[in-house]
C-alpha positions in Angstrom: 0.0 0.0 0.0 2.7 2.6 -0.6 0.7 4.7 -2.5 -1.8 4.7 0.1 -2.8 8.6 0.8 -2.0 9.7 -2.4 -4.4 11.2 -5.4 -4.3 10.0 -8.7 -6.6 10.9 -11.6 -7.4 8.6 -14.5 -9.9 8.9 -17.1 -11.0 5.9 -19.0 -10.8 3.6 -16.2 -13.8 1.9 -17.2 -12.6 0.5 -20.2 -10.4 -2.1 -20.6 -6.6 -0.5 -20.4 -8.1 2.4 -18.1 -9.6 -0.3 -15.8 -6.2 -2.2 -15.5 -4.4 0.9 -14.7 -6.6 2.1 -12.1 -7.4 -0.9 -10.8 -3.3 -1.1 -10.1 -3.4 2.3 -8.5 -5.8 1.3 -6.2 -4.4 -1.7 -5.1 -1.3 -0.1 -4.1 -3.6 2.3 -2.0 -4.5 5.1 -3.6 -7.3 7.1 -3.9 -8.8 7.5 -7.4 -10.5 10.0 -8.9 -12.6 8.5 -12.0 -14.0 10.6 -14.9 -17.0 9.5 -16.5 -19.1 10.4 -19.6 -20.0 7.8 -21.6 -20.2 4.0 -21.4 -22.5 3.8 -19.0 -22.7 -0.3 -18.4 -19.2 -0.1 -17.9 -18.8 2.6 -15.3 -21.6 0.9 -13.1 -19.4 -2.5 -14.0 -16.5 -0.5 -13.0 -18.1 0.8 -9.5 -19.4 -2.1 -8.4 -16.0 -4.0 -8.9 -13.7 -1.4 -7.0 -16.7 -1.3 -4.7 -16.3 -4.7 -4.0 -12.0 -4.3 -3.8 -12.4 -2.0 -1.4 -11.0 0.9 -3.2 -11.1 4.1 -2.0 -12.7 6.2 -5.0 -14.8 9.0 -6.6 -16.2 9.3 -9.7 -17.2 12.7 -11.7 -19.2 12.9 -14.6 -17.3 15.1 -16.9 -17.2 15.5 -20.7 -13.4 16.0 -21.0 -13.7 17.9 -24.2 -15.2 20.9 -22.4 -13.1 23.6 -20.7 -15.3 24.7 -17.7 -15.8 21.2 -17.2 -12.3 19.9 -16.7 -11.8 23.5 -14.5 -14.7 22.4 -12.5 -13.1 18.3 -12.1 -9.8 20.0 -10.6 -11.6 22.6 -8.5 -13.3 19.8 -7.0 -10.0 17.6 -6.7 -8.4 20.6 -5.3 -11.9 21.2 -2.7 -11.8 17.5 -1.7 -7.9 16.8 -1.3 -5.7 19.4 -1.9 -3.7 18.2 -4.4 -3.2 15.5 -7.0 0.0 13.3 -6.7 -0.8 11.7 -10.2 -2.5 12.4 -14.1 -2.8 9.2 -15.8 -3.4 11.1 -19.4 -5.7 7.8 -20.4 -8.1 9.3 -22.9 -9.0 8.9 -26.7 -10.9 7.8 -29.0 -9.7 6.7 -32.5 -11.9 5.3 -35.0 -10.4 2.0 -36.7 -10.8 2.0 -41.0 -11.8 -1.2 -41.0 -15.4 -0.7 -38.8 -15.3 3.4 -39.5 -14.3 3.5 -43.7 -13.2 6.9 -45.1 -13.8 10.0 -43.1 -15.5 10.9 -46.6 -18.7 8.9 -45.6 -22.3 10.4 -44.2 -22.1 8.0 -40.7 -18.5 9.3 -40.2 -19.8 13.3 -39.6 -17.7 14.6 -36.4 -15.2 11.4 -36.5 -12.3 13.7 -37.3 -13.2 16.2 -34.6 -14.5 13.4 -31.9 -11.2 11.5 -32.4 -8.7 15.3 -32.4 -11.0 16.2 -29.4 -10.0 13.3 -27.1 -7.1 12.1 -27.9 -5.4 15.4 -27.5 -7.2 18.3 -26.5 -8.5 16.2 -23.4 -5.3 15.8 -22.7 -4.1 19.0 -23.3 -7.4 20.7 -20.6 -6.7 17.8 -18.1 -2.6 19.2 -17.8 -3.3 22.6 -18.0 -6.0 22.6 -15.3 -4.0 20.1 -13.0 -0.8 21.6 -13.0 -1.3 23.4 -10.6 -2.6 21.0 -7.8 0.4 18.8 -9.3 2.6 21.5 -8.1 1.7 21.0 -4.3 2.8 17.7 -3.9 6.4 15.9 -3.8 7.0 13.8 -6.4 3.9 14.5 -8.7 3.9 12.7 -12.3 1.5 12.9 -15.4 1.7 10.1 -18.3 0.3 10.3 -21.3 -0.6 6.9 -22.7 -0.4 7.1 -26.3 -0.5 5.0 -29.3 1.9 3.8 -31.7 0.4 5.1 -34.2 1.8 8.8 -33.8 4.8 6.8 -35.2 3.5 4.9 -37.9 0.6 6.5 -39.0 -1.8 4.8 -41.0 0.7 2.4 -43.2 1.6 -1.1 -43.1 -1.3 -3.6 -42.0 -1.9 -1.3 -39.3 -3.6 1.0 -41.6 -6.5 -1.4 -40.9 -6.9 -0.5 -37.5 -4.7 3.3 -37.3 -6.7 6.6 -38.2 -5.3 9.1 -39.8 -6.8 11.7 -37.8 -5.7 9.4 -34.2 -2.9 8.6 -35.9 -1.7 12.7 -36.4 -3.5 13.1 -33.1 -0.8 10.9 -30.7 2.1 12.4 -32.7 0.8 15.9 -31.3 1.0 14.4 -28.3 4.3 13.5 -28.5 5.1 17.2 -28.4 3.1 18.0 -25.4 4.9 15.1 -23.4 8.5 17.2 -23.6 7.3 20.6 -23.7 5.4 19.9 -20.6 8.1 18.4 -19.1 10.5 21.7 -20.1 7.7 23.2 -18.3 6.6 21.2 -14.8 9.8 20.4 -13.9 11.9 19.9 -11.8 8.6 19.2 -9.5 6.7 17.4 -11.9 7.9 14.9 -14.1 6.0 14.3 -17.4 6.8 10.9 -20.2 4.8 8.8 -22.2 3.8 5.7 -22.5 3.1 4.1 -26.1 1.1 1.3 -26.5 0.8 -1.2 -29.7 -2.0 -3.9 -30.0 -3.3 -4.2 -26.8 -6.5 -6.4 -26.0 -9.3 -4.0 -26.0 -7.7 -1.4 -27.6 -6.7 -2.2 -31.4 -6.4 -5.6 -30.5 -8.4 -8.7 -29.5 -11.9 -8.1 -27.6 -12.6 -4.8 -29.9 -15.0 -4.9 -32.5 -12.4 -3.8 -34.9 -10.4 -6.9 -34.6 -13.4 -8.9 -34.8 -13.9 -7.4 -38.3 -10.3 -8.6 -39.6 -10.2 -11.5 -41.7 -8.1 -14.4 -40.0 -4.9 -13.1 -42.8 -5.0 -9.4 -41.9 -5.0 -10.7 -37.8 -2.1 -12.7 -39.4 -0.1 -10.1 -40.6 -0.5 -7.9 -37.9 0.6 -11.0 -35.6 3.6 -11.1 -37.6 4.7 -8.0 -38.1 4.7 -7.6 -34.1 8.3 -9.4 -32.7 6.5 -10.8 -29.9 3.9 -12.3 -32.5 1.2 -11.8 -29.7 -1.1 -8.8 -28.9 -0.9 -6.9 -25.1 -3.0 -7.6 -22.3 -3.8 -4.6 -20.4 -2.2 -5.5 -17.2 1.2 -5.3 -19.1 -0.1 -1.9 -19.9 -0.9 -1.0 -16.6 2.8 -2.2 -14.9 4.3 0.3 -17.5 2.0 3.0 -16.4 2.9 2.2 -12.8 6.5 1.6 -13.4 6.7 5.4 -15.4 4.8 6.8 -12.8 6.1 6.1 -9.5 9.2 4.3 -9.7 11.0 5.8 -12.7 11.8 9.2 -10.2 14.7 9.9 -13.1 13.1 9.8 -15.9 11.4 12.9 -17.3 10.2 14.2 -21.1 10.2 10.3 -22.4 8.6 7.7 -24.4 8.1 4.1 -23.4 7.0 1.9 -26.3 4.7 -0.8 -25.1 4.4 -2.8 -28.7 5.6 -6.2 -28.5 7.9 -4.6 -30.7 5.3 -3.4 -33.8 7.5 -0.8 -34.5 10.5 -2.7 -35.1 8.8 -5.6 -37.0 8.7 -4.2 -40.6 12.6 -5.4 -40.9 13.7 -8.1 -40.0 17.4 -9.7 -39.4 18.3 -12.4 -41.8 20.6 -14.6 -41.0 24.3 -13.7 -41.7 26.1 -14.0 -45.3 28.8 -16.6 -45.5 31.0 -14.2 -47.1 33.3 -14.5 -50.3 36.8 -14.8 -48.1 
């Protein structure tokens, strides 16, 4: 329980990656603070369980997109405890081409600006308004958990399940993480964490995935090193690990990808040379 008295925020907790990283937090002890919006099912899933571990928790219902709104989630933070020892930068929403198609149809209206909006603006409101209470605490840490595909963009059989608009989206990100570093230190330290194909989130258990044909899972299998997808507990020891224990280790990017990025090369075996 070493983090037990201490204040962490993290959005998206009740979906899959969010619910693995909070659910870590808490069971080192401390107290969470939960945005929620949408998903309904799963926030009252997500209550009852941490109910039933015995977290100590709150949840607000805030639409992250909004100014006042994320000024009135830290005012409250600020009201309730004083300060906030941790900003678990967990939001997004990126729309994958195989379910979504082009931009350029009449059911995608507001995908560009719904996936721009969350995946960094959120971000961007949630670190501006919580500096601040950030700035009252030893030892204070934000991570922004990212996806790969700020790197890669939509290319590669990952242009299945990468959009172009997440995909420029995280890059921006990418940005933020060390100029908000420059800026929060030496009090605050700021990095990223990047994550690949994770299980409910461009991997297996989305609807995305379902939608691949067995050759395109393939191919994505095999151009990941690991040949496997994440699990969102791997995600959350990361998360963890950047977040509490990494203490020198500020403006920086951990790749959580099974080694995705890598995968496009690979070594062949050595020549046996005309000496």
């Amino acid at each position: 329980m070493r983090l037990q008295g201490r204040i962490a925020l993290i959005p998206g907790a009740s979906r899959p990656v969010g619910r693995a990283i909070a659910r870590r937090f808490g069971a080192e002890g401390a107290t969470l603070v939960l945005p929620v919006h949408d998903w309904p099912e799963s926030s009252r899933e997500m209550m009852e369980e941490f109910e039933g571990r015995g977290f100590a928790f709150v949840t607000m219902a805030t639409d992250l997109r909004v100014k006042e709104e994320v000024a009135a989630l830290a005012a409250t933070i600020g009201e309730r405890f004083g300060r906030l020892d941790f900003l678990v930068n967990n939001i997004e929403r990126g729309g994958m081409p195989v379910v979504h198609g082009s931009y350029d149809h009449p059911h995608n209206g507001g995908q560009w600006e719904l996936e721009l909006a969350t995946t960094l603006t959120a971000k961007w409101l949630l670190y501006r308004q919580c500096l601040p209470l950030l700035r009252r605490t030893d030892g204070a840490a934000v991570v922004n958990v990212t996806s790969i595909a700020g790197i890669i963009g939509r290319s590669g059989p990952a242009a299945l399940v990468f959009n172009d608009g997440y995909s420029a989206a995280n890059r921006a990100v990418a940005s933020f993480t060390e100029t908000w570093a420059r800026e929060a230190g030496p009090a605050v330290r700021v990095n990223e964490v990047m994550l690949g194909l994770i299980d409910g989130r461009h991997g297996d258990q989305t609807r995305g995935w379902g939608a691949l044909s067995p050759e395109q899972r393939h191919d994505l299998l095999r151009h990941t090193l690991l040949g496997r997808t994440g699990v969102p507990e791997e995600v959350a020891a990361a998360v963890l690990f950047v977040a509490v224990d990494a203490t020198y280790m500020t403006g920086a990017a951990l790749r959580i990808d099974g080694g995705f990025v890598l995968g496009g090369d690979r070594v062949p075996a050595m020549p046996p040379g005309i000496l």
